[in-house]
N, C-alpha and C positions, 0 to 999 in steps of 0.2 A: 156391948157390941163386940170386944174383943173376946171373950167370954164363948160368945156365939160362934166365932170364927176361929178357935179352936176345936168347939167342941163339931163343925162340920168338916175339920180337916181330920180329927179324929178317926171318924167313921167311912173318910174313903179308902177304896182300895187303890194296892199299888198299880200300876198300871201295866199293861199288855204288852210287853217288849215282845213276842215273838208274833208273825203275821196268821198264821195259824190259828194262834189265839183268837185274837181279834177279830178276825173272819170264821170264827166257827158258828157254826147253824144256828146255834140253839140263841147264840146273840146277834146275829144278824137279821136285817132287813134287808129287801132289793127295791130302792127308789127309781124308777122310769120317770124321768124327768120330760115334758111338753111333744110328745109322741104325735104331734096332728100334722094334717094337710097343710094348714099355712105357714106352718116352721118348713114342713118338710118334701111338699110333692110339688109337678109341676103346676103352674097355674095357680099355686098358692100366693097369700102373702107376702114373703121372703122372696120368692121365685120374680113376684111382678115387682117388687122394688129392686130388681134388676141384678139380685143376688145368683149364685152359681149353690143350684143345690142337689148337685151330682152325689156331694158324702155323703149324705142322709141315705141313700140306698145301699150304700155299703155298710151301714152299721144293722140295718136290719136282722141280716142273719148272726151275728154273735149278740144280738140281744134275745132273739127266740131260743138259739143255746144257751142263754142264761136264764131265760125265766123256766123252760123248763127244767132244766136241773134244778134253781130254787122249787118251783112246785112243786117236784116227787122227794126233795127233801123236805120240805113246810116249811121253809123259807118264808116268809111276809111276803109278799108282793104289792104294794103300795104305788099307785098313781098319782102323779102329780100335771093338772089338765090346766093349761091357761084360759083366761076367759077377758080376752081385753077389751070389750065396748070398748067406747069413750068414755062414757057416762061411770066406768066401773074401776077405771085405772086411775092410778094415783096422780095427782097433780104435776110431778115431775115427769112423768113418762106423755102426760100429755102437751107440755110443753115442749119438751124435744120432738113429737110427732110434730108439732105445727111450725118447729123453728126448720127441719125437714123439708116441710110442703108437703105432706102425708098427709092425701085426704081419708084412705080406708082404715076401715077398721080390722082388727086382728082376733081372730079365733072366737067369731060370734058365735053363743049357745043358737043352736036349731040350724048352724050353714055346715057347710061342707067342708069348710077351715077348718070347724073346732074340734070334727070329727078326728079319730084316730088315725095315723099312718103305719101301714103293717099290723102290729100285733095289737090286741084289746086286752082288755080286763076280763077274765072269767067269772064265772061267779064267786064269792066270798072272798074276791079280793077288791079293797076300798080305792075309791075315787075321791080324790081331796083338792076343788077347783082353788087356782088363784088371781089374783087381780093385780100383781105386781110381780119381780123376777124371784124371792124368795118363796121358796114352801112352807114356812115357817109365817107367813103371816097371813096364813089360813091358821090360825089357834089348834083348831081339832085333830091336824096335822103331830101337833106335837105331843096330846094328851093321846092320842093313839098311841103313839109311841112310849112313852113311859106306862099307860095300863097294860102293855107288853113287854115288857123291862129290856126294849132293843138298845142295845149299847151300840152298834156299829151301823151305821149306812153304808150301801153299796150303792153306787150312782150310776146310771144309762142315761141315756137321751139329749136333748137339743135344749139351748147352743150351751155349747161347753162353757165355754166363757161368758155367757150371763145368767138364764136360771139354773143349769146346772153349775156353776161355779156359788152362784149368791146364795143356794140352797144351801151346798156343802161349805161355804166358810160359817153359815150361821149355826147349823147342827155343830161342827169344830167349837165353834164358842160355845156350844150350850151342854157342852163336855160328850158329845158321841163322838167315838170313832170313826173315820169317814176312808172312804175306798174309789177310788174311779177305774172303769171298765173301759181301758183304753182304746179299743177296738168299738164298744159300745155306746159313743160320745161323737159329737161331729159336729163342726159349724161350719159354716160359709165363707169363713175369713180363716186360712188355715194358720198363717203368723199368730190368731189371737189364741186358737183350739192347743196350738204348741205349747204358746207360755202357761198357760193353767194348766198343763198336765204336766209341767217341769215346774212348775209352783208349787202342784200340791204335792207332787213327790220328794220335793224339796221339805217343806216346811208342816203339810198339813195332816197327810195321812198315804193311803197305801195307791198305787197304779197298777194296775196287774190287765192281764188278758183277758177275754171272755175263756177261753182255754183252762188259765190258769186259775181262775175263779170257780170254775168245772171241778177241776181235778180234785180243789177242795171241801167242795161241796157235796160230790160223789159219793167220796167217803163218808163224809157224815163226823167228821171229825170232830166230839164234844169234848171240852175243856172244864 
């Protein structure tokens, strides 16, 4: 065992101290993290359980300026779409709906919840549903990723602080680089949308603008 555990510290490499590095194209992905109606519009989900979801409109447009700069670079563009039945979500998640009093359900395939808010999926780029807040426990989510050899996620989307947070601390564990698109990101509870983006710039990986994600991706800057 010890044997083994040299010989894979052997063969990594050092790691990415500069942000450039680590944000450049050719190792990058762009994750749009639960982009639907009932995260995000009126009338939603969120909206009827009596939450304020005015931010979700504002991130709109620095996430369309992000996904097209990745597209005309070839950037990955990867979707991550919730799918909460009841019948579909994890034990814990349904017990918190019912300790709640949450009778509805969240982002049913075939309603108008599950559908998309703002931007879509093009063609040739993947859709990878989930049934709990990480992305990462959809399996195929992750073999996508290593038959691409993406070393870095870039993260957009809803809510900051749960599947776009539980996404990016489990990619962190599973050794990619992670990125959040500060502008790009929005919850309903702004105290929580705060601390996860002074968390992860604290401790996890990079915060940057849609802007500033632009400027380097523009370029095309290969490392």
């Amino acid at each position: 065992m010890r044997e083994e555990a040299l010989n894979v510290q052997a063969v990594r490499q050092p790691p990415l101290i500069e942000q450039r590095e680590r944000l450049a194209v050719s190792r990058s992905a762009l994750v749009i993290v639960d982009l639907q109606n009932d995260f995000c519009a009126t009338g939603g989900y969120i909206h009827q359980l009596g939450k304020d979801v005015a931010a979700y409109r504002s991130l709109i447009e620095p996430v369309e300026r992000v996904l097209q700069v990745a597209r005309t670079a070839s950037v990955p563009v990867i979707w991550l779409r919730a799918s909460y039945e009841n019948e579909s979500i994890t034990p814990g998640m349904l017990a918190k709906k019912q300790l709640m009093g949450v009778q509805a359900e969240c982002c049913v395939p075939g309603t108008w919840g599950y559908e998309y808010f703002g931007p879509a999926p093009v063609e040739g780029e993947s859709v990878f549903d989930k049934h709990t807040y990480s992305g990462f426990s959809n399996a195929s989510f992750d073999v996508f990723l290593q038959v691409r050899n993406v070393e870095t996620l870039v993260f957009c989307g809803v809510q900051t602080n749960v599947c776009v947070e539980s996404t990016l601390r489990d990619a962190h564990s599973r050794s990619y680089y992670v990125a959040l698109v500060r502008d790009g990101v929005a919850s309903h509870t702004k105290a929580l949308h705060d601390a996860t983006l002074a968390n992860v710039g604290f401790l996890f990986g990079d915060v940057l603008a849609a802007d500033e994600l632009a400027a380097l991706w523009e370029v095309k800057r290969e490392i």
